[in-house]
Steps between C-alpha positions, in 0.01 A plus 500: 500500500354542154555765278197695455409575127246736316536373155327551151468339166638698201378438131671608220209474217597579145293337212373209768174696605312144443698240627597725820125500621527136599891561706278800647209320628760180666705805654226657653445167668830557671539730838655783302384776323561558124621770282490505130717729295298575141879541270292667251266244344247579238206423673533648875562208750156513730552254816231554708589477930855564354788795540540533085784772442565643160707610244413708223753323218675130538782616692602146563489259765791579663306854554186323596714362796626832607173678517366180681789520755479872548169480567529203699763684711273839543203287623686327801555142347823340610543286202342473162467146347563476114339258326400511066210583368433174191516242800817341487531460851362335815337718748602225744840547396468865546429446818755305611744809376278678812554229750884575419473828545354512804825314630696731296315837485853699386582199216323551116359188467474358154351232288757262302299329231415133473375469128291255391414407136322807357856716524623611211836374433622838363352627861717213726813594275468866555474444903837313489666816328362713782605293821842496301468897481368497855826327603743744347340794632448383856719214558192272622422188312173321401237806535246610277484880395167467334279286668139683555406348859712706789456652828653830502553716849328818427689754641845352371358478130370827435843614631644328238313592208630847425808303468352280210516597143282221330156542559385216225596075612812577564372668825484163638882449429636831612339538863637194573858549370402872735376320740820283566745792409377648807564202730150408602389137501292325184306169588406276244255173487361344223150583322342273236450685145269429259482690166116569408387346197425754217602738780599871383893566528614827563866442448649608153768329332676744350437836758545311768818302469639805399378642825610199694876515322536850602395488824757251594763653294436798740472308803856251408639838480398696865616146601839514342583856611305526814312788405157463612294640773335353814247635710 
């Protein structure tokens, strides 16, 4: 019998209040509802026929998610579907991350990136440091901690998050090294990716590396000593 789901687009929006109009209007095309989190952009994100949550300051998107989730959660959806704001990624692909889930309602299911030409070599480098990271910290090979196109299981996810400590891209990272740590099943299928041109990055060299190199400092070490928490 199949699995019934309730599910719902999240959209983290920071600095893409243009180019997310046109993911918007193809989503809304879709069966599922959408929800729109506002991480503190200049001009207030107005979507009309559209959930758009807010926060007051950037608080990053790894905080977009969580509010997205926890509200996702509170209103009776079963699993929220993450997908970028600039659009990078198919909706069709998206939605073959559903058709998973609905096999495997319990499993995250996430997106492993097929790049075309527009990546960024510096981008495609940076991804092979992570699955390396991924690998020490969970044992699992050949995943992608920060892929923007996943299924996540509601309930399960906003469990996790008081457990997370990064709440800017390396939110993508941590809930799955969580996510594992705790035993529960990750899915992953391939999504094409294509890298806007004269798109708006939000990712910053310096900060965020930084960010990134702690993180998995932090994480190599729970690993090493077997000191972290599950739910």
């Amino acid at each position: 019998m199949r699995n019934t789901l309730k599910p719902v687009w999240i959209v983290p929006v920071y600095r893409h209040v243009e180019p997310v109009r046109e993911v918007i209007a193809r989503l809304r095309e879709t069966p599922y509802p959408v929800v729109a989190v506002d991480d503190g952009n200049d001009v207030p994100l107005a979507l009309p026929d559209v959930t758009v949550l807010r926060h007051a300051r950037n608080m990053g998107k790894g905080a977009a998610i969580a509010t997205a989730l926890r509200w996702a959660e509170g209103e009776g959806y079963t699993h929220a579907i993450q997908i970028d704001a600039d659009g990078q990624h198919r909706i069709a692909d998206a939605l073959t991350l559903v058709e998973r889930a609905e096999k495997e309602p319990e499993a995250l299911i996430s997106g492993f990136p097929v790049y075309d030409a527009t990546v960024p070599a510096a981008r495609a480098s940076g991804r092979k440091v992570t699955r390396f990271f991924l690998w020490l910290e969970t044992g699992v090979r050949d995943e992608d901690g920060l892929c923007g196109c996943r299924v996540y299981p509601a309930a399960r996810s906003v469990a996790l998050l008081p457990l997370l400590r990064c709440r800017r891209m390396g939110f993508d990272a941590e809930i799955v090294v969580r996510w594992l740590w705790n035993g529960w099943p990750l899915r992953s299928q391939p999504v094409h990716v294509t890298y806007p041109e004269n798109g708006v990055s939000n990712f910053r060299m310096i900060r965020d590396n930084i960010a990134f190199f702690m993180l998995h400092a932090r994480l190599c070490f729970l690993r090493l000593f077997r000191c972290y928490k599950r739910c």
